[in-house]
C-alpha positions in Angstrom: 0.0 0.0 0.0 1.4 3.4 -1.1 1.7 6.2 1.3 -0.9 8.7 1.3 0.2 11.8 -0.4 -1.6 15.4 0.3 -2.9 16.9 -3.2 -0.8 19.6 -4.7 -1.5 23.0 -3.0 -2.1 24.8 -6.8 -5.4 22.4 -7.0 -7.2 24.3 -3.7 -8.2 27.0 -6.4 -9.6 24.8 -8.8 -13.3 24.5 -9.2 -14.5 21.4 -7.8 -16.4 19.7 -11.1 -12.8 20.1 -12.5 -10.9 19.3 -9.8 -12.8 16.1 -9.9 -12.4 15.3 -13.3 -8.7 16.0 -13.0 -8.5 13.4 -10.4 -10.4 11.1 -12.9 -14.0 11.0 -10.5 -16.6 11.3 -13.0 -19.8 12.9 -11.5 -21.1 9.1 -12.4 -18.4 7.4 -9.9 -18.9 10.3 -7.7 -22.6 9.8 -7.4 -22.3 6.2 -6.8 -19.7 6.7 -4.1 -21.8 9.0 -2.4 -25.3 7.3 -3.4 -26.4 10.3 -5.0 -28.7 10.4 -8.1 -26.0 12.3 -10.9 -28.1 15.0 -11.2 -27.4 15.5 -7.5 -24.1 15.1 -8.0 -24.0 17.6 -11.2 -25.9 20.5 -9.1 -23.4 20.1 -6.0 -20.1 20.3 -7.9 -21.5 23.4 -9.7 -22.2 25.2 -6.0 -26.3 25.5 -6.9 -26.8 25.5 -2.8 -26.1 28.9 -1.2 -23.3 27.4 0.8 -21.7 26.4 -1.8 -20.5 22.7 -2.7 -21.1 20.4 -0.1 -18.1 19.3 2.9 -19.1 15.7 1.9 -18.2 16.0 -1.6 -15.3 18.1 -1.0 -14.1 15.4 0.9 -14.7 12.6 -1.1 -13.0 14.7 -3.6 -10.0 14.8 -1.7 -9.7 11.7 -0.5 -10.1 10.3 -4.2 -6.9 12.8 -4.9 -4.7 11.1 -2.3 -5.7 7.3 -3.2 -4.1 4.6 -5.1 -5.8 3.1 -7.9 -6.3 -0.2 -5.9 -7.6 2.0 -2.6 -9.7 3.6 -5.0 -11.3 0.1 -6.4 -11.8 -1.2 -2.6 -13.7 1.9 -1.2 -15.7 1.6 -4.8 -16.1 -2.1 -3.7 -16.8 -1.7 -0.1 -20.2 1.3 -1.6 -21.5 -1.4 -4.0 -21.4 -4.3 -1.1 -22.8 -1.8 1.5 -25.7 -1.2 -1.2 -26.1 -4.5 -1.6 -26.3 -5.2 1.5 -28.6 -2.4 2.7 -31.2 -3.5 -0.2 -31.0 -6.9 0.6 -32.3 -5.9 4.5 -35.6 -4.3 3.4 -38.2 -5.5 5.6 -41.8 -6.8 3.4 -43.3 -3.1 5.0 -40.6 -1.5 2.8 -38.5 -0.4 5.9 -35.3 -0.7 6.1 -33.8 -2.6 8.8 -29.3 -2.5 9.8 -28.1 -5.4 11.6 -26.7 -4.0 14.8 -22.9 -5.0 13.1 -24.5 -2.8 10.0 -25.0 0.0 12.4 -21.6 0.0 14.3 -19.6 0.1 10.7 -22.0 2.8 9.6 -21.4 4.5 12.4 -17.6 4.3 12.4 -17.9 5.5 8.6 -19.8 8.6 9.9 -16.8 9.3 12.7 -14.1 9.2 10.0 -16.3 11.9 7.6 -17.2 14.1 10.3 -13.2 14.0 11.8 -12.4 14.6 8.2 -15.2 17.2 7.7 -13.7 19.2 11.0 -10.4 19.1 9.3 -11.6 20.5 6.0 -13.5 23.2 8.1 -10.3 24.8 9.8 -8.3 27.5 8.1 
């Protein structure tokens, strides 16, 4: 495994769609990493919300920048299994339903994006 490297400083002024697209995240992969519909996605990256583009897909942004190709393949594996998993625990009254194991790596997940989040927030 390759160490992680920090993106080049002369990308922070880039706009994000291109940043993105530079990196080689399509709005496609991007929506499915973030299990967005594209159109979503598409609206986000061009800052349509009066706070501009979204924390969460600055930092998947980032964290695409600074991951192998292989890293990059296992967090795009790990999405599609959690998505399989999560539509393969639908209850018959169309609820969803998380194993309590489900929950605890969800909620791990949510720790590291938030941590991440925090960081992205400081000047």
């Amino acid at each position: 495994m390759r160490a992680i490297s920090i993106p080049d400083a002369a990308m922070e002024n880039y706009p994000w769609q291109i940043r993105a697209k530079k990196a080689g995240l399509t709005q496609r992969l991007l929506a499915r990493l973030l299990g967005h519909h594209e159109r979503t996605v598409s609206s986000q990256l061009r800052g349509h919300w009066q706070s501009g583009v979204p924390q969460h897909v600055k930092a998947a942004i980032i964290v695409w920048e600074m991951l192998a190709p292989e890293q990059r393949q296992q967090w795009l594996a790990a999405v599609e299994h959690e998505r399989a998993v999560s539509d393969s625990t639908t209850a018959d009254d169309g609820a969803d339903t998380v194993s309590i194991k489900q929950y605890r790596i969800l909620e791990k997940k949510l720790a590291k994006l938030q941590e991440l989040n925090k960081k992205l927030a400081k000047p």
